[in-house]
NUSE-341219 format. One record per residue: residue number from 0; residue in three letters; z, x, y of N, C-alpha, C, O in turn. Coordinates in nm, 3 decimals. Layout:
R  num  residuo      n_w      n_u      n_v     ca_w     ca_u     ca_v      c_w      c_u      c_v      o_w      o_u      o_v
R  NUM      ALA        Z        X        Y        Z        X        Y        Z        X        Y        Z        X        Y
...
END
This chain:
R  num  residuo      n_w      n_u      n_v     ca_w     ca_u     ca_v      c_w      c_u      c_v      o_w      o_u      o_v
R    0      UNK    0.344    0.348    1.410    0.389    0.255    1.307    0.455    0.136    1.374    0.533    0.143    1.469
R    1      UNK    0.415    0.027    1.313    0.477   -0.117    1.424    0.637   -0.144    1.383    0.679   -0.148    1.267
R    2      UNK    0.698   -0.157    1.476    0.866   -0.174    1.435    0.896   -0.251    1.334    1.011   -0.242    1.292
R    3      UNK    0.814   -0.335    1.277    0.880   -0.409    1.117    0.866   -0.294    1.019    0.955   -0.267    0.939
R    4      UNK    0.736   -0.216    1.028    0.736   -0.135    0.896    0.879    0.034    0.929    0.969    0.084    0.862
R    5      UNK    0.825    0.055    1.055    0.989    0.148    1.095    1.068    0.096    1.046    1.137    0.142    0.955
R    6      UNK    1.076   -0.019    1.098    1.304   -0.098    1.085    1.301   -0.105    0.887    1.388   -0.051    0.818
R    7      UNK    1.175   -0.187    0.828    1.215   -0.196    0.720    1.177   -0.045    0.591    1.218   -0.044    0.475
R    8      UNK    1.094    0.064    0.657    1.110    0.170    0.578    1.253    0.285    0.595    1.300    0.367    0.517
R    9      UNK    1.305    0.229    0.785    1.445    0.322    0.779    1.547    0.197    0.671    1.635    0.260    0.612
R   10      UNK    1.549    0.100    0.650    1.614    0.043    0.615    1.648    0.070    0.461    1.760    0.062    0.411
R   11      UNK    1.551    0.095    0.408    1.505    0.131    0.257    1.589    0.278    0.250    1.689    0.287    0.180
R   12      UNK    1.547    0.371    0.316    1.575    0.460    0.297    1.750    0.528    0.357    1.785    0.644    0.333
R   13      UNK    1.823    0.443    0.421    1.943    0.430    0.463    2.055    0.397    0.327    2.170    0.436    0.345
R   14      UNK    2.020    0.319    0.179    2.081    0.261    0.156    1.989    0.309    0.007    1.985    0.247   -0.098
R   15      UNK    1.918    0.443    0.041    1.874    0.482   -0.072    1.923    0.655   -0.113    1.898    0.754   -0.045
R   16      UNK    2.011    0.649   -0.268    2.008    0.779   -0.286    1.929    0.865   -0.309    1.808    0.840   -0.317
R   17      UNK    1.987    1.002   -0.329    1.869    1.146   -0.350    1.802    1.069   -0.495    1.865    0.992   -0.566
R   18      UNK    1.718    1.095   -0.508    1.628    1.056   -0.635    1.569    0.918   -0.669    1.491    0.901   -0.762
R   19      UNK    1.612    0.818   -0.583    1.578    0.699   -0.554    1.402    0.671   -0.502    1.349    0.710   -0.399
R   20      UNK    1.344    0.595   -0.608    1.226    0.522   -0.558    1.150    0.436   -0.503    1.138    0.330   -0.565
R   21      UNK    1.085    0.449   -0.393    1.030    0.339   -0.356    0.902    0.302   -0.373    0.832    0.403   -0.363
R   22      UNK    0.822    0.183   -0.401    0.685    0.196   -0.402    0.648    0.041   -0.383    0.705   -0.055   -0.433
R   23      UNK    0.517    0.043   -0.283    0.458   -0.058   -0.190    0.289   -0.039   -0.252    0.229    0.038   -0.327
R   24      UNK    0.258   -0.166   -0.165    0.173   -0.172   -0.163    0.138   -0.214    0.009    0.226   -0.245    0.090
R   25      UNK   -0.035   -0.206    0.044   -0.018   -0.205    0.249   -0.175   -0.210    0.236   -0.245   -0.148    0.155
R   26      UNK   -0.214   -0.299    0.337   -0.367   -0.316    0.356   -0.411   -0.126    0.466   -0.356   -0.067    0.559
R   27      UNK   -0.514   -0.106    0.396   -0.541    0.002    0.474   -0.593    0.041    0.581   -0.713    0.015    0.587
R   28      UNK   -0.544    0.101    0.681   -0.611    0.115    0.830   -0.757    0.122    0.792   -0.814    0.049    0.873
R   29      UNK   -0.819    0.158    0.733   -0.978    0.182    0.748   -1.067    0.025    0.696   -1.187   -0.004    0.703
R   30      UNK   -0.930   -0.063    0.638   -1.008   -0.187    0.630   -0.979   -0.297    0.729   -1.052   -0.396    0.744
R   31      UNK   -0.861   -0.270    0.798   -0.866   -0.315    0.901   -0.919   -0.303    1.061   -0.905   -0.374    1.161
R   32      UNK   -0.984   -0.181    1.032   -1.067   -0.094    1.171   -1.225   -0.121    1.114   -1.318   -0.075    1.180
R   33      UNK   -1.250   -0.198    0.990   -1.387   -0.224    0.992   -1.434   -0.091    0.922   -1.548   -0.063    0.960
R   34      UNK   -1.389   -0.010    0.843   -1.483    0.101    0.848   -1.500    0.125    0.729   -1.526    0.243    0.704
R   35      UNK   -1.494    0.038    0.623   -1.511    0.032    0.457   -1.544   -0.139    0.464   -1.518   -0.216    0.556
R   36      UNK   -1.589   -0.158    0.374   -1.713   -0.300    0.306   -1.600   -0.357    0.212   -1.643   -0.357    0.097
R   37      UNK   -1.498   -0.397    0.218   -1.443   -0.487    0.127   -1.441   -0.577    0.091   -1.356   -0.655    0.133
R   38      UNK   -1.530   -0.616   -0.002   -1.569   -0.773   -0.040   -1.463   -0.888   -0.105   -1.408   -0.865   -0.212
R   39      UNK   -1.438   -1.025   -0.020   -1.316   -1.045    0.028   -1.232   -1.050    0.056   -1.137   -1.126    0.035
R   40      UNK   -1.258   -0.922    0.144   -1.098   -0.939    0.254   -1.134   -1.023    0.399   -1.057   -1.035    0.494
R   41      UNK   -1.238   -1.065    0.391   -1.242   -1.138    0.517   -1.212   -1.260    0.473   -1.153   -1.329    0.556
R   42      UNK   -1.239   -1.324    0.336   -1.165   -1.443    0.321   -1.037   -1.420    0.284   -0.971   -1.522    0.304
R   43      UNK   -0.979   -1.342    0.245   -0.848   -1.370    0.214   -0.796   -1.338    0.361   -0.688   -1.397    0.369
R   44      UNK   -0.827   -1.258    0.509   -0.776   -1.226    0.550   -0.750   -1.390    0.678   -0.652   -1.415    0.749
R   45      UNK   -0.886   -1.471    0.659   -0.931   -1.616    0.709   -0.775   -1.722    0.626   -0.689   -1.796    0.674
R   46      UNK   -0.806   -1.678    0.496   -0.655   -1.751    0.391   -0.519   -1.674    0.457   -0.417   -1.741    0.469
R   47      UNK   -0.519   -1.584    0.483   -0.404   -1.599    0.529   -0.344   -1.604    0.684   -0.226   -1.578    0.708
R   48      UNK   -0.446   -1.641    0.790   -0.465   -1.641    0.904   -0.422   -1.786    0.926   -0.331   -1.815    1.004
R   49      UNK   -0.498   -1.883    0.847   -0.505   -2.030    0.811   -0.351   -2.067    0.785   -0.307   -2.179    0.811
R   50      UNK   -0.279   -1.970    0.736   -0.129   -2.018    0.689    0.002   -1.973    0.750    0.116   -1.976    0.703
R   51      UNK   -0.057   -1.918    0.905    0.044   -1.925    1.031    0.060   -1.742    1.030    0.133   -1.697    1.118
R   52      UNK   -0.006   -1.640    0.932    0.052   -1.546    0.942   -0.101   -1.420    0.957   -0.211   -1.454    0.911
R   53      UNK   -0.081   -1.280    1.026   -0.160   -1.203    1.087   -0.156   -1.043    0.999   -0.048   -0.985    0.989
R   54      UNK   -0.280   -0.985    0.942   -0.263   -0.867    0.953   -0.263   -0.731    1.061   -0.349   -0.647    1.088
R   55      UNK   -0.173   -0.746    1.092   -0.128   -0.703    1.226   -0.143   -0.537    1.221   -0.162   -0.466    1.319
R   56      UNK   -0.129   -0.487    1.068   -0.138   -0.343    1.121   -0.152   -0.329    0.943   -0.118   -0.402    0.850
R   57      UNK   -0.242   -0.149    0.955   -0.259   -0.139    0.828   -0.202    0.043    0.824   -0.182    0.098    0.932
R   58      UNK   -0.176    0.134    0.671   -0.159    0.205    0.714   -0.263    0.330    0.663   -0.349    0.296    0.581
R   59      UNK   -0.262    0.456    0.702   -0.307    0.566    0.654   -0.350    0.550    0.509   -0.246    0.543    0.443
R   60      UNK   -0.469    0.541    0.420   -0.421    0.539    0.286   -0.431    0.697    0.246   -0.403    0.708    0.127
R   61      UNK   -0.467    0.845    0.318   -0.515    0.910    0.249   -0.358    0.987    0.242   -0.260    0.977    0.317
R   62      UNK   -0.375    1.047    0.149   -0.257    1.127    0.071   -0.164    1.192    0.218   -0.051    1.155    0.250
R   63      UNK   -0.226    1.267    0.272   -0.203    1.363    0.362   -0.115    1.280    0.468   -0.004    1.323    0.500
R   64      UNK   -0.165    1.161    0.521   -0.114    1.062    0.587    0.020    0.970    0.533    0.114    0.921    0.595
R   65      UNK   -0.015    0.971    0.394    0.135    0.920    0.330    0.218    0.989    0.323    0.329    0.937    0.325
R   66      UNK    0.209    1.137    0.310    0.289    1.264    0.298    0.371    1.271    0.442    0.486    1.314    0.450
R   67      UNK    0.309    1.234    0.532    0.374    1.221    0.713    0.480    1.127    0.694    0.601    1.149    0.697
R   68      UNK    0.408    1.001    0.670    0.504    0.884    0.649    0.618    0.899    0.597    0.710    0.928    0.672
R   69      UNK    0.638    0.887    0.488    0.728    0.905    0.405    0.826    0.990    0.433    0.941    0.951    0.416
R   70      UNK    0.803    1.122    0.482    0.853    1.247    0.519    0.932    1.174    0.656    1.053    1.190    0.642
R   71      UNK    0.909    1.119    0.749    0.985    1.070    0.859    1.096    0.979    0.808    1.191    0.957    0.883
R   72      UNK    1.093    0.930    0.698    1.182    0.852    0.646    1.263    0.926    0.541    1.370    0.870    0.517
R   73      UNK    1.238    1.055    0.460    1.315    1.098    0.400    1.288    1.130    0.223    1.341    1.207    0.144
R   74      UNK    1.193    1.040    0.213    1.079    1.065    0.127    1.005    1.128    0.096    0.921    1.167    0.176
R   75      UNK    1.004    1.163   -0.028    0.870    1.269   -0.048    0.726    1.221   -0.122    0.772    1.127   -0.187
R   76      UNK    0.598    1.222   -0.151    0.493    1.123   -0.217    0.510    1.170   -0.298    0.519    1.293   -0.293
R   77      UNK    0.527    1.086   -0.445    0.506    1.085   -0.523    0.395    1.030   -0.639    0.400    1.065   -0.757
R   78      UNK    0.325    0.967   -0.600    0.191    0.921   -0.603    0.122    0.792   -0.504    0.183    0.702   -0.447
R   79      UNK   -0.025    0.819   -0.506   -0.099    0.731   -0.448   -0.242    0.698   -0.489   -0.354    0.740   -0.462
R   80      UNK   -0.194    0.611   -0.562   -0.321    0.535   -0.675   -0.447    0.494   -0.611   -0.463    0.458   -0.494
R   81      UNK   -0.525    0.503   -0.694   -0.618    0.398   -0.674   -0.564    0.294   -0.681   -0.446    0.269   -0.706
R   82      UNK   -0.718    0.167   -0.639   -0.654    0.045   -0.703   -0.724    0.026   -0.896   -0.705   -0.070   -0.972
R   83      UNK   -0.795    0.142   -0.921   -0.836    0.096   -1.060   -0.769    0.195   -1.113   -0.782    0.196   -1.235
R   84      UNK   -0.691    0.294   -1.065   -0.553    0.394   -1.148   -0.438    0.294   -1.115   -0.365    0.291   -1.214
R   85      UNK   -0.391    0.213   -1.021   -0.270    0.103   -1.038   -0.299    0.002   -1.183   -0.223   -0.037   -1.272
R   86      UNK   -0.413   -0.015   -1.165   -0.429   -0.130   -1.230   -0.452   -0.086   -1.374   -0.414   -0.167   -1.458
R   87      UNK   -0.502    0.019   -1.415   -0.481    0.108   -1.541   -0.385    0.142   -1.561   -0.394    0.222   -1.654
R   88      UNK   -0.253    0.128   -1.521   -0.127    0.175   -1.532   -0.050    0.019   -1.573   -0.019   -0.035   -1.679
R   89      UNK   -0.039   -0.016   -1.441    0.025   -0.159   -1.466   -0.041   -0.278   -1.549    0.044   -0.321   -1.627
R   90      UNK   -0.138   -0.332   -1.559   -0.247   -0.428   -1.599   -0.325   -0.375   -1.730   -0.445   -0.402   -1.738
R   91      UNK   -0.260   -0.296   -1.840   -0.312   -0.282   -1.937   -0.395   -0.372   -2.006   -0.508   -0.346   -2.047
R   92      UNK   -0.333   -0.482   -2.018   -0.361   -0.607   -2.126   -0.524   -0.626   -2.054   -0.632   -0.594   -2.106
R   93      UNK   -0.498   -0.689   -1.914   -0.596   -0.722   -1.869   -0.724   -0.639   -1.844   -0.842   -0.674   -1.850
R   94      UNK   -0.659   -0.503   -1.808   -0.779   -0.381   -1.798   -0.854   -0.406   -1.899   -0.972   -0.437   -1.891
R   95      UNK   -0.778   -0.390   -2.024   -0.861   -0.390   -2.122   -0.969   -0.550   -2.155   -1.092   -0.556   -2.144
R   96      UNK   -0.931   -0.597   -2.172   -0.970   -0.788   -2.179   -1.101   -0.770   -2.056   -1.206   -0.830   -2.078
R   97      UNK   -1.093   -0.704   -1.956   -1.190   -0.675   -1.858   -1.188   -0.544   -1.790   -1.116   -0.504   -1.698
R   98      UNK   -1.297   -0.478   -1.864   -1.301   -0.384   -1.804   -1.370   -0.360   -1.706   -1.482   -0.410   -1.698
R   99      UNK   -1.316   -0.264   -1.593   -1.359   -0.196   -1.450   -1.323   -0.295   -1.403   -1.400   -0.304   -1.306
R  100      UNK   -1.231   -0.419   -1.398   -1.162   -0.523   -1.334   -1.018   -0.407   -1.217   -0.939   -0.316   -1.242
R  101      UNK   -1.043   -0.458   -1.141   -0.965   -0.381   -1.034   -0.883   -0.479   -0.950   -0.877   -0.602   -0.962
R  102      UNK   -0.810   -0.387   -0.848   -0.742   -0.484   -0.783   -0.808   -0.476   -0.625   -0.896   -0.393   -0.599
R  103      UNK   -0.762   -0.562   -0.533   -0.832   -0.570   -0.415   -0.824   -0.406   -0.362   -0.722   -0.341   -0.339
R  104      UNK   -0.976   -0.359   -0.351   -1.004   -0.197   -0.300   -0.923   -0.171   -0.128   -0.901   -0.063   -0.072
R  105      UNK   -0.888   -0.332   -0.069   -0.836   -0.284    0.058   -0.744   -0.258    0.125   -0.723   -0.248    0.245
R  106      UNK   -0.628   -0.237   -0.063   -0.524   -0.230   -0.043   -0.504   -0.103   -0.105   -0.564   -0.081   -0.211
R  107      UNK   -0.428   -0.015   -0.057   -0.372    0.114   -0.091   -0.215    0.103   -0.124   -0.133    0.035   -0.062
R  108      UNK   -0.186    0.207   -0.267    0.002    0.200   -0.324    0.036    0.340   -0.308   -0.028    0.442   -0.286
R  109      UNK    0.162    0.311   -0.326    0.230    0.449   -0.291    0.328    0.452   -0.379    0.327    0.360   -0.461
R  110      UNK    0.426    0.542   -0.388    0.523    0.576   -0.490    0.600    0.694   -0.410    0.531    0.795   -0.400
R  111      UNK    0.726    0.703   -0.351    0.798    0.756   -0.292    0.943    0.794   -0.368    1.018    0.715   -0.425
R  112      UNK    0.958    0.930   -0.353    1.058    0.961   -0.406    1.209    1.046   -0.283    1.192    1.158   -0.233
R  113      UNK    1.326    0.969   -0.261    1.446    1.037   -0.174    1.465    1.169   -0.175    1.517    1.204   -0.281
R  114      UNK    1.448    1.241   -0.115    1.480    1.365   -0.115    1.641    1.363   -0.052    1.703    1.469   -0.038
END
């Protein structure tokens, strides 16, 4: 894990009580290793390359791998969405107004709970 996401997940979790939630969103190692077809993330990844800044690291999206994570920090998973179960959750209005409208597939969420 690269020392910004260490420093800022011990940081979170230093200044977080028992029952306290956290939840992110993180481009996923398998779209940054090339090994899933995500149709534009190479331009957005060109847009944001263009504006002085790098996706430098992505993480685990599969359950098992967030369950590690989290757990080193003190956390336990509490969910890990899709991006068309995030977006069915949060984005009602719009889900509906368009349906099977999703959010970028090359990003993976999480939902963490303090143990």
């Amino acid at each position: 894990k690269p020392a910004a996401v260490k420093g800022l997940l011990e940081s979170i979790s230093s200044l977080s009580a028992k029952g306290s939630r956290v939840q992110f969103d993180f481009v996923k190692l398998s779209t940054l290793a090339g090994d899933n077809f995500n149709p534009g993330f190479d331009t957005m990844r060109l847009s944001v390359f263009n504006k002085g800044e790098r996706f430098r690291s992505g993480i685990n999206h599969r359950p098992e791998a967030l369950e590690v994570l989290l757990d080193m920090f003190g956390f336990r998973l509490v969910t890990a969405p899709t991006a068309k179960e995030q977006c069915e959750k949060y984005l009602k209005r719009e889900f509906k107004k368009r349906p099977g409208a999703t959010l970028q597939p090359s990003y993976g969420y999480v939902t963490g709970e303090r143990v």
